[in-house]
C-alpha positions as CSV (number, residue, x, y, z in Angstrom):
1,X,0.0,0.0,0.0
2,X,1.7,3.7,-1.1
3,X,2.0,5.9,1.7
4,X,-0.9,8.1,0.5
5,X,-3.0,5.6,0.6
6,X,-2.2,4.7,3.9
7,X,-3.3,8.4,5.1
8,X,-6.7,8.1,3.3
9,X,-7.2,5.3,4.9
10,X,-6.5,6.4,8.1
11,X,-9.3,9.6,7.8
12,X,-12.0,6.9,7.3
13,X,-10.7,4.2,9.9
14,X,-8.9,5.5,13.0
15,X,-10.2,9.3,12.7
16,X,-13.8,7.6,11.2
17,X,-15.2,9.3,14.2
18,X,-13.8,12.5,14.7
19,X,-13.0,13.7,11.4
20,X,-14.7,11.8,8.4
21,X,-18.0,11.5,10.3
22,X,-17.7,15.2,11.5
23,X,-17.1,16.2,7.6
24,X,-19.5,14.6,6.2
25,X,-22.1,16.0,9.0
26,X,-20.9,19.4,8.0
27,X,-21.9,19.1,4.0
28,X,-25.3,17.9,5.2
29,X,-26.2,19.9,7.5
30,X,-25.6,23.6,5.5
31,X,-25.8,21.6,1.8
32,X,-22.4,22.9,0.6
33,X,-22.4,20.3,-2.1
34,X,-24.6,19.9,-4.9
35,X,-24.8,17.7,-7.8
36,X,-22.6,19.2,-10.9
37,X,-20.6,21.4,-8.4
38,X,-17.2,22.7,-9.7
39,X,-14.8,23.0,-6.3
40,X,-11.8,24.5,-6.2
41,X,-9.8,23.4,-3.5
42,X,-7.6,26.4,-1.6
43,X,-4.7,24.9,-0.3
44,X,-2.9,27.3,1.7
45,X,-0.2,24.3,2.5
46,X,-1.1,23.7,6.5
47,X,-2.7,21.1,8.1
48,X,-6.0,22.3,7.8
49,X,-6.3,22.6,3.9
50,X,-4.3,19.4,3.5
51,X,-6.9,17.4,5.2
52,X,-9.4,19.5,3.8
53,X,-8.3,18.3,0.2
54,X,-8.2,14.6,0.8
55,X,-11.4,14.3,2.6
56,X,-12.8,16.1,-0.6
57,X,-10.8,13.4,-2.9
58,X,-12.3,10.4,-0.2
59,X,-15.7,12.1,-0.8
60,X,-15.3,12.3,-4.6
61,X,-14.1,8.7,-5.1
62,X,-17.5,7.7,-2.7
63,X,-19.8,10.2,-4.2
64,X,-23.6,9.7,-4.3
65,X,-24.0,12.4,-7.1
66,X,-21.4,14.0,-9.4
67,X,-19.1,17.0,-8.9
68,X,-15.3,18.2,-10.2
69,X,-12.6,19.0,-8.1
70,X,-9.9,21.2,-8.5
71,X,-6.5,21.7,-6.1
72,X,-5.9,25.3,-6.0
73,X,-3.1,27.0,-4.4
74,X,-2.0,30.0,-4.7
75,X,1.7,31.7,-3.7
76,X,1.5,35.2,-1.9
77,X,5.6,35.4,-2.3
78,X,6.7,32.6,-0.3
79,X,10.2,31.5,0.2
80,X,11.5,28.8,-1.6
81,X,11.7,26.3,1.0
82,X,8.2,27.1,2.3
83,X,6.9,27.0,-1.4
84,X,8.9,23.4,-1.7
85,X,7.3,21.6,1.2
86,X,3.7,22.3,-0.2
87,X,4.8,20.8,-3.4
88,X,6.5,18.2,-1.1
89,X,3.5,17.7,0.8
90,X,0.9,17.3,-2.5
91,X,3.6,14.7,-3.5
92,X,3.3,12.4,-0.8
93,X,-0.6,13.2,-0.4
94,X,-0.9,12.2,-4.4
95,X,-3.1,15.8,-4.6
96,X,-3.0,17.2,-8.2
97,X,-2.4,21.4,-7.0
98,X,-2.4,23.5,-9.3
99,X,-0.1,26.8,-8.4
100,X,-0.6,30.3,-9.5
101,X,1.5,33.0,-8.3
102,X,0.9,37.0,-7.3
103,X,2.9,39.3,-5.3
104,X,0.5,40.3,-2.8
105,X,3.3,40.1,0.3
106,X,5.3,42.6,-1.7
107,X,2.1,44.6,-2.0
108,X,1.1,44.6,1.7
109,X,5.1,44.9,2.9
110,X,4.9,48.8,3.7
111,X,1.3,48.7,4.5
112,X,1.4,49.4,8.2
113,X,-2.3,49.5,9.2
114,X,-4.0,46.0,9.1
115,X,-2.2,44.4,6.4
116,X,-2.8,41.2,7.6
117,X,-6.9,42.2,6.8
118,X,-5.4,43.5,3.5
119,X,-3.5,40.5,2.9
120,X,-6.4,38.4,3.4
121,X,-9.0,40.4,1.2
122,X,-6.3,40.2,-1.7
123,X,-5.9,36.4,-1.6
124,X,-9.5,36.0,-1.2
125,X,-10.1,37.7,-4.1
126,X,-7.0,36.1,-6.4
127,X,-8.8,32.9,-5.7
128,X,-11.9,33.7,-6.5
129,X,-10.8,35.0,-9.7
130,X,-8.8,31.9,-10.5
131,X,-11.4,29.7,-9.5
132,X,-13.9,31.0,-11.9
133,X,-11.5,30.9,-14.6
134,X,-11.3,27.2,-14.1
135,X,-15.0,27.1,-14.4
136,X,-15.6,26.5,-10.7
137,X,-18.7,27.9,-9.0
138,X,-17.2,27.3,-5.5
139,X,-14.4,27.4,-3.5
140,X,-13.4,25.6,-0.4
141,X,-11.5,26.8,2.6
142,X,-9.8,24.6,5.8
143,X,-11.6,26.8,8.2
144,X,-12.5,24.0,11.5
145,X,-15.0,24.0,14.2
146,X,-12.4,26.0,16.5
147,X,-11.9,29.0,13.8
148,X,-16.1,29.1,14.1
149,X,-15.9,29.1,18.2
150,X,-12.8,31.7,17.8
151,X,-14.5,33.9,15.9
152,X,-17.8,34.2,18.2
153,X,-15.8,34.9,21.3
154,X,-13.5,37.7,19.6
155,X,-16.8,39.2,18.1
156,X,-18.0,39.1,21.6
157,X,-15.1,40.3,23.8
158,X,-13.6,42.8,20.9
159,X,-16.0,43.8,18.7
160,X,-19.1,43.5,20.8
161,X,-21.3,41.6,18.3
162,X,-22.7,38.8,17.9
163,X,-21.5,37.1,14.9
164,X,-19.7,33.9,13.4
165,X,-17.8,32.4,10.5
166,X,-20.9,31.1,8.2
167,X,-20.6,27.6,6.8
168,X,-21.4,29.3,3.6
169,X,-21.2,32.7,2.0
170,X,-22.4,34.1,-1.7
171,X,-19.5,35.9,-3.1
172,X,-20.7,39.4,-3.2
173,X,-17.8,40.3,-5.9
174,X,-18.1,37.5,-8.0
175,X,-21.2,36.4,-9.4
176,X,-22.1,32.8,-9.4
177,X,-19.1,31.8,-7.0
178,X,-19.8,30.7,-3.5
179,X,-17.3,30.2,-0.5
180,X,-18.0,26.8,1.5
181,X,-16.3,25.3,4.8
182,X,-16.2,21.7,4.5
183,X,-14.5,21.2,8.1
184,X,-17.0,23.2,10.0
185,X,-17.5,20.8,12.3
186,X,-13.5,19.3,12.8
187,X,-12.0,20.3,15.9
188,X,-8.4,21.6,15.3
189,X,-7.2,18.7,18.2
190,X,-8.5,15.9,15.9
191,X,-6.5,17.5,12.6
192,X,-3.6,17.8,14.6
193,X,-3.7,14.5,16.1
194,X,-4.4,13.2,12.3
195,X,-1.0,14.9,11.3
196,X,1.1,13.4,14.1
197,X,-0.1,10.4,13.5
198,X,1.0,10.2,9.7
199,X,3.9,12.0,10.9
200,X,3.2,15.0,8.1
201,X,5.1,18.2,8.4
202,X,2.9,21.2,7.1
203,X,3.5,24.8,7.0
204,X,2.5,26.4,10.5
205,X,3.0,29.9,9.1
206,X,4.3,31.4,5.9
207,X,3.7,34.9,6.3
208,X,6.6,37.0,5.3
209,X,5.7,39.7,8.2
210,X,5.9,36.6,11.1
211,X,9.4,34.6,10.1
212,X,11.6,36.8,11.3
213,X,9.3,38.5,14.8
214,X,10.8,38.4,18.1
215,X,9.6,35.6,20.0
216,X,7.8,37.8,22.8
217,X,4.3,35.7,23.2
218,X,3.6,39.4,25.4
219,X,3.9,41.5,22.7
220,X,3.2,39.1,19.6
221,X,0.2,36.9,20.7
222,X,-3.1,38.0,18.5
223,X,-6.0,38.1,19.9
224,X,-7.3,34.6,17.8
225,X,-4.2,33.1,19.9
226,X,-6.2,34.6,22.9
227,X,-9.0,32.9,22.2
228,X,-7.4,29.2,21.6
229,X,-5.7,29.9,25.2
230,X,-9.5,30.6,26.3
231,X,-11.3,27.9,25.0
232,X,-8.4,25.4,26.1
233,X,-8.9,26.5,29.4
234,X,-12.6,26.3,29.2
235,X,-12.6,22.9,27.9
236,X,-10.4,21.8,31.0
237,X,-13.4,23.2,33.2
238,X,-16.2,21.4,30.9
239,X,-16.0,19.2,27.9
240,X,-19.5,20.6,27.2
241,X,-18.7,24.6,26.9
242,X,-16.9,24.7,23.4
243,X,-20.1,22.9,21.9
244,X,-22.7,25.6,24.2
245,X,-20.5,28.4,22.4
246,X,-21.6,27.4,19.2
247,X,-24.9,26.6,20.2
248,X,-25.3,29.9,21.1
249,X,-25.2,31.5,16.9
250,X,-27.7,28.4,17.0
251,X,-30.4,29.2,19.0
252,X,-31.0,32.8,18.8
253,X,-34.0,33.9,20.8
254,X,-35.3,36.9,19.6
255,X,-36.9,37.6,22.6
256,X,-34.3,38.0,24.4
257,X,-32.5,40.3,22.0
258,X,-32.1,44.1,22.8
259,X,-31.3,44.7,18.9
260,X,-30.2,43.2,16.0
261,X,-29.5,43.6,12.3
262,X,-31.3,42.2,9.4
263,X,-30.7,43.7,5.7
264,X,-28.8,46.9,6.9
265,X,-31.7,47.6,9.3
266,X,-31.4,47.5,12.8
267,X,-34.4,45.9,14.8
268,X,-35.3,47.0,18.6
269,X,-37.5,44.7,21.1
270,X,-38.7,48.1,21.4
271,X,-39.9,48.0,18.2
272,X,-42.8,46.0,19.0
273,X,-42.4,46.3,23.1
274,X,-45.9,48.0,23.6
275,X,-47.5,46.1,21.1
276,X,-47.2,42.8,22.8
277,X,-48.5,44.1,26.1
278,X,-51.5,44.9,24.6
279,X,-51.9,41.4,23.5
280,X,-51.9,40.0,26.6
């Protein structure tokens, strides 16, 4: 058996469970995959999108209904060492990439507010665009079930919002592409446990801007760092809490909402406050 093979098998044996089961919940749950779908594949070269592409292959190979694949990935301005190990790493995972180049690190470099938000709307955008030139209507990101619970506490505690990291977006830019999230229900432990256990090496960050930083976790720590620190320690107080946080962009009770937004208008309980006492 060839070493790749070996790691598929491994997603739908030992980690049936955890991640192939967990997949598989997440594409039925929001429907992010449709019969005569056209995916591209984003591989950003970590852990996440690696897995990300070969449960897609594992779900191609036992599809129910037809759909293409395509294995995207596209080079900001990485080094040539960080460049090699993703080609390395589609080697040994026998995944087909296809890699188109831009310069958006040299773009961002003397950007000095939020160029990692800059960064991120720029390759966003290049891989929508290359997507749809390949004749895809969607692409796929590595985004987990911890990225979902990281992003409702930091709207929370920094933003003070209520919001989450949809399974599923309409490109507003693009028309006729859609972004899905195939992992939405993964937790980041089992992806990292699946790695170790095939003993894979992925990128853990290319960024130009983060090689070379001091290593002061006090001064360098972001606040999506932050929040992993949080919800480990809340998971060693309750194995139920990280689940409750996602429950709670879930269950919504409107009734117990002071305000909230809905096609660029903003709704108050007040709205209606009166109106209810005088159906009672």
């Amino acid at each position: 058996m060839e070493r790749y093979q070996e790691i598929e098998r491994s997603i739908v044996k030992k980690y049936h469970k955890t991640i192939w089961c967990k997949f598989i919940e997440g594409i039925k749950e929001y429907q992010l995959i449709q019969e005569g779908d056209k995916i591209a594949v984003c591989i950003s070269g970590g852990k996440d999108s690696m897995l990300l592409a070969k449960c897609m292959q594992e779900l191609q190979r036992h599809r129910k209904f037809f759909f293409e694949l395509e294995f995207l990935v596209m080079d900001p301005g990485y080094n040539e060492d960080n460049r090699q190990r993703i080609i390395d790493n589609a080697k040994i995972l026998n995944i087909p990439i296809r890699i188109f180049e831009t310069q958006i690190f040299d773009i961002v470099a003397d950007i000095e507010q939020s160029p990692c938000y800059l960064c991120a709307r720029m390759r966003r955008g290049h891989l929508y665009k290359n997507a749809k030139d390949l004749g895809c209507n969607k692409i796929a990101l590595g985004h987990h079930f911890d990225d979902v619970i990281e992003t409702i506490l930091m709207s929370m505690l920094y933003s003070g919002q209520m919001k989450t990291m949809m399974p599923k977006l309409h490109s507003t830019n693009f028309e006729g592409m859609e972004l899905i999230r195939p992992l939405y229900c993964v937790k980041e432990a089992e992806i990292i446990s699946w790695a170790k256990y095939n003993d894979l090496q992925f990128l853990q960050c290319a960024c130009r801007f983060t090689e070379n930083c001091a290593k002061n976790e006090d001064e360098n720590i972001s606040k999506r760092q932050e929040m992993k620190m949080l919800i480990k320690n809340f998971r060693q107080a309750s194995k139920f809490i990280d689940k409750n946080i996602f429950k709670s962009v879930c269950n919504v009770n409107l009734e117990t909402i002071i305000s909230y937004h809905k096609d660029g208008e903003t709704h108050s309980f007040l709205d209606d406050y009166d109106l209810k006492k005088e159906k009672q």
